[in-house]
N, C-alpha and C positions, 0 to 999 in steps of 0.2 A: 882340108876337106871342104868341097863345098856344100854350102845350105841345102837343106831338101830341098829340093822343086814343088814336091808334093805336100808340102805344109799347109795351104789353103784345104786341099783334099783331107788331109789328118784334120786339122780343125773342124770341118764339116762333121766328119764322124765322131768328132769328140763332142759336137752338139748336142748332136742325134742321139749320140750314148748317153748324153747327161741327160735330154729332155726322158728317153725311155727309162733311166735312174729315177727320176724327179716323180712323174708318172705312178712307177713302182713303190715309191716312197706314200706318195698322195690316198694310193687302193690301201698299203698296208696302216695307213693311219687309221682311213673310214674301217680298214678289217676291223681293228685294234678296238677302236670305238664301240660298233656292234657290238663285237665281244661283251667290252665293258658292260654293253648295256641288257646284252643276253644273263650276265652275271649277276645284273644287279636285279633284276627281274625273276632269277632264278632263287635268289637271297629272300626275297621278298616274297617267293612262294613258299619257301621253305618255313620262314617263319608265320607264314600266314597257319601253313601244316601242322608246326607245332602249337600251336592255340587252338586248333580245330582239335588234335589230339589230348591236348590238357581239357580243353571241355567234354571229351568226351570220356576221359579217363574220373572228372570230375563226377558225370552222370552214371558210370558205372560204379562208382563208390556208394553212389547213394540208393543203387540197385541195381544186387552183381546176382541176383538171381534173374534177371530179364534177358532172354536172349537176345533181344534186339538193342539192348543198349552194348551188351561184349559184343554182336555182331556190327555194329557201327563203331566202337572203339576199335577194333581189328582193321575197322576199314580205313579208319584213320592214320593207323601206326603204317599201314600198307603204304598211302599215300605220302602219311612224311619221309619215309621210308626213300620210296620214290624219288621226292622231292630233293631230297637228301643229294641223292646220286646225281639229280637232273645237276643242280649248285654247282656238284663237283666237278663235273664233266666241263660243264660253263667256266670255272677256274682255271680249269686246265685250258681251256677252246681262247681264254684271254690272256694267260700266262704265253701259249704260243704266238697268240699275234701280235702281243706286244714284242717278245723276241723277234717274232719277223719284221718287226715297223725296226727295230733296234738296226737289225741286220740291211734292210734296206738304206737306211741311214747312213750306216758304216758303208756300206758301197757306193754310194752317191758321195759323200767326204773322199773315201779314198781315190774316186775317177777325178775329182775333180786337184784334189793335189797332183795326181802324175799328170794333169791335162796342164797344170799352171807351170811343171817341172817341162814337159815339153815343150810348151810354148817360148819359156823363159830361157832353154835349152837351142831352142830354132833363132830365136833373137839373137842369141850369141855371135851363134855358128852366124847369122846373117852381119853382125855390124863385123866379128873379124875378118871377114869375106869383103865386106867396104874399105875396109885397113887397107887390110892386101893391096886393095885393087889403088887405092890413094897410094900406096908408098911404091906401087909400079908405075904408076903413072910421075910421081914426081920427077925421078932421074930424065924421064922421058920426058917432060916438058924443061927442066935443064938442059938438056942436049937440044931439045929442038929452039929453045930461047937463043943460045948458043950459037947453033949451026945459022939461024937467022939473024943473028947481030944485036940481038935485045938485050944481051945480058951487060 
């Protein structure tokens, strides 16, 4: 069987395919990051929320006949409340882009093992094709050694 011709052409694409891999990997990192840092910012609201709501739960203990202190403690729980879910969402929005950074990863590893199995695959196919062509030529250069008196 002989070597592809088109090897140089597979290689090109198998560049191309890694740099657009490498790329994808690069965005799902910074995604990853963001996240992280939407998370942690989310956290940090959160609990800013529950300190706003203990103070506020603190003020209406000391006057739970005031409507404006339950009406500001209500606004409070509204907001950790909120805040809560904001967290949540942000866990989940980092949860997935780290899987995607994961999953990017895993594609870029596995292009590049079939790319090193092909490459090492075309080498073969090319030095047994040099074999070949060496043990064709030897008889052929004994016969012509031969036919010219050299031998």
């Amino acid at each position: 069987m002989p070597a592809d011709t088109r090897a140089p052409v597979l290689a090109r694409i198998a560049q191309v395919r890694e740099q657009r891999l490498a790329r994808a990997l690069a965005e799902a990192r910074e995604a990853a990051d963001r996240a992280r840092a939407g998370a942690v910012a989310a956290e940090a609201a959160m609990a800013a929320a529950a300190r706003e709501r203990s103070a506020a739960r603190l003020l209406f203990q000391a006057s739970p006949a005031c409507p404006q202190t339950r009406l500001w403690m209500e606004q409070r729980v509204t907001e950790e409340i909120g805040a809560v879910a904001r967290a949540s969402d942000q866990r989940a929005r980092h949860a997935l882009a780290v899987d995607a950074q994961g999953a990017a990863g895993r594609a870029l590893d596995q292009h590049r093992v079939r790319s090193e199995s092909v490459a090492t695959h075309h080498q073969s196919l090319r030095r047994a094709e040099r074999r070949r062509a060496e043990e064709r030529a030897e008889p052929e250069a004994g016969a012509f050694r031969f036919v010219r008196g050299w031998a």
